[in-house]
N, CA and C atoms as an extended XYZ file, in Angstrom:
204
Properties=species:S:1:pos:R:3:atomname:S:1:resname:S:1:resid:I:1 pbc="F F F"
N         0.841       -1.172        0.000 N   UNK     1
C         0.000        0.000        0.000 CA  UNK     1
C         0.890        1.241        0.000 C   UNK     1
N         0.489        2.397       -0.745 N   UNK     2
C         0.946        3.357       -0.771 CA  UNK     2
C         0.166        4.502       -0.630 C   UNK     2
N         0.721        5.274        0.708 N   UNK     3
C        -0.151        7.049        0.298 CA  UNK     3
C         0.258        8.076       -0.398 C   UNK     3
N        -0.009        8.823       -1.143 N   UNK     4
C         0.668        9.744       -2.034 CA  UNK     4
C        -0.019       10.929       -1.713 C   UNK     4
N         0.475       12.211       -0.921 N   UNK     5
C        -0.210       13.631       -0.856 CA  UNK     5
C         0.569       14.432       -1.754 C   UNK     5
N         0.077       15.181       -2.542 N   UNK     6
C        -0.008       16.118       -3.043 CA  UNK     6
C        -0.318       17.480       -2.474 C   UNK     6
N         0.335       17.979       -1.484 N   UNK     7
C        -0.048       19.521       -0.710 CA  UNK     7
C        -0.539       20.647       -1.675 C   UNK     7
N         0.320       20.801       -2.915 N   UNK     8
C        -0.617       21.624       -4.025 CA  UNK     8
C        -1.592       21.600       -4.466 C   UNK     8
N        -1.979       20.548       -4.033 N   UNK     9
C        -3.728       20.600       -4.383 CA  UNK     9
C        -4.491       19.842       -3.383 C   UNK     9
N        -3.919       19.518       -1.988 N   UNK    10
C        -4.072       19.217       -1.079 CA  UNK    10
C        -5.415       17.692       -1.745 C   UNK    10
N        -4.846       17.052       -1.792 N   UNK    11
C        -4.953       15.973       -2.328 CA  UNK    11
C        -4.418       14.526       -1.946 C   UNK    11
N        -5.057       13.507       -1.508 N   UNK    12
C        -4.087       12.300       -0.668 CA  UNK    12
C        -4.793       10.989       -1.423 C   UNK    12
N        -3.871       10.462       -2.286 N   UNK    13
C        -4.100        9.244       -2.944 CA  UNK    13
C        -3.676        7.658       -1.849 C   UNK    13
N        -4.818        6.743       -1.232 N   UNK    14
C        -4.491        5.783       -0.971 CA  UNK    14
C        -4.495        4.413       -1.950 C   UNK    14
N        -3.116        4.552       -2.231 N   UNK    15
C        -2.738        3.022       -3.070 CA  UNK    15
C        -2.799        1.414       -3.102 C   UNK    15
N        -3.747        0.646       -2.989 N   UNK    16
C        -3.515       -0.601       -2.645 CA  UNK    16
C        -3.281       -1.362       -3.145 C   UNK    16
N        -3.210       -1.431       -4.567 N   UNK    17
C        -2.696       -2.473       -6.039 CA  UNK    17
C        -2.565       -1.514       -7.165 C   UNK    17
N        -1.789       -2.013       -7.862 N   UNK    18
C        -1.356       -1.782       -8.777 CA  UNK    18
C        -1.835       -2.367      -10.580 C   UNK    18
N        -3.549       -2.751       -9.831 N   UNK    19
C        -3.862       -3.539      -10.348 CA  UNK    19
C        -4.987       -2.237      -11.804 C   UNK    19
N        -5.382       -1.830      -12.579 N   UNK    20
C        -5.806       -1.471      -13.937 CA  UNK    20
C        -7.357       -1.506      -13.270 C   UNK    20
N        -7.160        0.282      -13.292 N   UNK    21
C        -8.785        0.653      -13.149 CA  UNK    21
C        -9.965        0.531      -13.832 C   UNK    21
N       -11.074        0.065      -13.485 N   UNK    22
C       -11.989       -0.217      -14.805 CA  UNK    22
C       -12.987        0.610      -14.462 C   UNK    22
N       -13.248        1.207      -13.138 N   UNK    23
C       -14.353        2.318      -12.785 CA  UNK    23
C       -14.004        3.399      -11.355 C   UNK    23
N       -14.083        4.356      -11.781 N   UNK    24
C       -14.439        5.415      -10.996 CA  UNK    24
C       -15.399        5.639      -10.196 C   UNK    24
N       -15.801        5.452       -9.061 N   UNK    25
C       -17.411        5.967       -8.183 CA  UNK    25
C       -17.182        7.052       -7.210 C   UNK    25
N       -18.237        8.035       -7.246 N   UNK    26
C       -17.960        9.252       -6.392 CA  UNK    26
C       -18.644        8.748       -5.432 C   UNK    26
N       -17.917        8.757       -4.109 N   UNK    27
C       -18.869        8.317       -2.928 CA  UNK    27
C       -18.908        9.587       -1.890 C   UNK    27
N       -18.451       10.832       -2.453 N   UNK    28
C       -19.043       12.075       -1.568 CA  UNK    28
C       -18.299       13.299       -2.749 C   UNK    28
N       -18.602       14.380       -2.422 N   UNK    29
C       -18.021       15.174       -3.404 CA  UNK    29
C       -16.513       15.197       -3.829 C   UNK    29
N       -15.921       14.149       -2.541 N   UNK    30
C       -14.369       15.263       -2.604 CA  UNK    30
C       -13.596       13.439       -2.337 C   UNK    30
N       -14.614       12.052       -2.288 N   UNK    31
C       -13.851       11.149       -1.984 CA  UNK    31
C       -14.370       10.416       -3.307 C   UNK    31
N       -13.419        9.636       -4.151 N   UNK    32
C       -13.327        8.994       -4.987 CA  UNK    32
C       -12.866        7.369       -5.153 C   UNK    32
N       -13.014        6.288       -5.170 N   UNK    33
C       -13.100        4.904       -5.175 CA  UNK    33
C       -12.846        4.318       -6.541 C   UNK    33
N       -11.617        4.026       -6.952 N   UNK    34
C       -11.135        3.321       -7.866 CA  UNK    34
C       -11.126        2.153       -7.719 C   UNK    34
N       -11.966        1.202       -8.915 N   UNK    35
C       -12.317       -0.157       -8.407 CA  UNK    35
C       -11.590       -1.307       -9.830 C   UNK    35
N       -11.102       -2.001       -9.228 N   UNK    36
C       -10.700       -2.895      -10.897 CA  UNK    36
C       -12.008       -3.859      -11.901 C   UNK    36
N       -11.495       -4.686      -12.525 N   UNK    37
C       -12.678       -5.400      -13.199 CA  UNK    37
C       -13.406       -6.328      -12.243 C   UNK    37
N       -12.687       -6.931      -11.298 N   UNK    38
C       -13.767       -7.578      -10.115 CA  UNK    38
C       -14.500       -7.296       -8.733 C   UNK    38
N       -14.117       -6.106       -8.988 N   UNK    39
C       -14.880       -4.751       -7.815 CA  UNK    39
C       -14.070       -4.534       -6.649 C   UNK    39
N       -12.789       -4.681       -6.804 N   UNK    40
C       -12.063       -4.628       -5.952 CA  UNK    40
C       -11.226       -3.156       -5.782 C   UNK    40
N       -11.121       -2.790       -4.788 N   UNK    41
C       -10.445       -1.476       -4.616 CA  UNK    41
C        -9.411       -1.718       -5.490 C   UNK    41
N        -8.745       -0.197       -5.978 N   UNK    42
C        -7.418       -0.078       -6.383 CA  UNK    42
C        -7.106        1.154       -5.631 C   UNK    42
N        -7.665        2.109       -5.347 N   UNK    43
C        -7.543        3.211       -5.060 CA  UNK    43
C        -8.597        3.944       -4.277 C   UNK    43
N        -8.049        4.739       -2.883 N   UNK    44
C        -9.352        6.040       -2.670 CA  UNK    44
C        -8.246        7.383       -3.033 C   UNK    44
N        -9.060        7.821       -3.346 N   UNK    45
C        -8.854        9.450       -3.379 CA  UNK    45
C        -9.761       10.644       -2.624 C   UNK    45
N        -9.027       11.437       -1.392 N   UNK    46
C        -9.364       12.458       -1.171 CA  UNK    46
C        -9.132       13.758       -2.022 C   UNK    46
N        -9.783       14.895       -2.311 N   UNK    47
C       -10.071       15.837       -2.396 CA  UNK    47
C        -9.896       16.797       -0.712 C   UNK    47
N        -9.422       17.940       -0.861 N   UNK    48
C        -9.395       19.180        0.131 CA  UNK    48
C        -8.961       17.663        1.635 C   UNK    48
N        -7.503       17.120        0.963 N   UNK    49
C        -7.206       15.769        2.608 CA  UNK    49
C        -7.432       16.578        3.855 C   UNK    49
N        -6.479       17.147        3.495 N   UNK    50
C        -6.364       17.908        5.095 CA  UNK    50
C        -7.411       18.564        6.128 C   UNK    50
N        -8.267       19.291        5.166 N   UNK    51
C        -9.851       20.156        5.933 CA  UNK    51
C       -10.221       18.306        5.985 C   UNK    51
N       -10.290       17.759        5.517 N   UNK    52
C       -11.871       16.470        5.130 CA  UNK    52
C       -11.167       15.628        5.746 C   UNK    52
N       -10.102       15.110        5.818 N   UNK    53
C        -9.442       13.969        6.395 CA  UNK    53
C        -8.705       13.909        7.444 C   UNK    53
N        -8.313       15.512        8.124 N   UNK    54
C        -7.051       16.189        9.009 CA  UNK    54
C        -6.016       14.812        8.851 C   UNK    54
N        -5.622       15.198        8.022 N   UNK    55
C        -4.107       14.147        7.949 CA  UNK    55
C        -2.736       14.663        7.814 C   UNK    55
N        -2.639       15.572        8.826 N   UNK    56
C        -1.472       16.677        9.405 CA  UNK    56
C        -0.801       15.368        9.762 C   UNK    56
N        -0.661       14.675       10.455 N   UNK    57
C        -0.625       13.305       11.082 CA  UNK    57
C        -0.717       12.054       10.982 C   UNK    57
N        -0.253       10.909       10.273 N   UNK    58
C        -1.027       10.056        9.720 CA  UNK    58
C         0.128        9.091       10.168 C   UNK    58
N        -0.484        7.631       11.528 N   UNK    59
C         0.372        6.874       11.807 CA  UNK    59
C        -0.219        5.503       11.219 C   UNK    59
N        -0.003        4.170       11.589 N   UNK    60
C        -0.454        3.057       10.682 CA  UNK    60
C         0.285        1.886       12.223 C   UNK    60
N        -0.945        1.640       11.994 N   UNK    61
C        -0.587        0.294       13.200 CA  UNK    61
C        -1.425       -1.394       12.445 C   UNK    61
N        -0.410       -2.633       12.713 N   UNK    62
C        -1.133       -3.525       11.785 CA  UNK    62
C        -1.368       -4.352       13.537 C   UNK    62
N        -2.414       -5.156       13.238 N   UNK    63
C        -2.876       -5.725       14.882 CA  UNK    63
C        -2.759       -7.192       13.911 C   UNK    63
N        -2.230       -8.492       14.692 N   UNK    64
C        -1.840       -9.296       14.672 CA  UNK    64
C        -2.487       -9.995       15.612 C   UNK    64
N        -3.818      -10.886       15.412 N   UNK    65
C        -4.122      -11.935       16.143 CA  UNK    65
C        -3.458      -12.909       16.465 C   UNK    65
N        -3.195      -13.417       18.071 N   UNK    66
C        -2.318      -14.464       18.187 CA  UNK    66
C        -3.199      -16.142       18.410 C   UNK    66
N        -2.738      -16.858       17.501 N   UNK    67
C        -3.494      -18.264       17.974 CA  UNK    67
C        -3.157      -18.537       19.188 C   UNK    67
N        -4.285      -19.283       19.852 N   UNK    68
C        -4.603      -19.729       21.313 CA  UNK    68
C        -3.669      -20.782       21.271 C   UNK    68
């Protein structure tokens, strides 16, 4: 996965494959959902990140279930 901001246009691309977009869906004015041919994410896109997303800050924690 990759995030990509763009501060010039305050703009924050989340990357999850690299996999060939086949549709675009607007799911609010300013958030965008790139999906491949089997409806699978490829991409979100914010619009205005920072006001809409405050991502001044942005940490990433992965949680790891342990078998009993």
């Amino acid at each position: 996965m990759k995030i990509k901001y763009f501060e010039d246009t305050d703009t924050a691309i989340f990357e999850f494959t690299d996999k060939e977009i086949k549709e675009t869906r607007e799911v609010t004015e300013n958030i965008y959902l790139d999906i491949d041919e089997h409806g699978n994410m490829v991409n979100i896109t914010i619009e205005h990140a920072n006001k809409n997303a405050n991502i001044q800050e942005f940490s990433f924690q992965r949680i790891i279930k342990e078998s009993a």
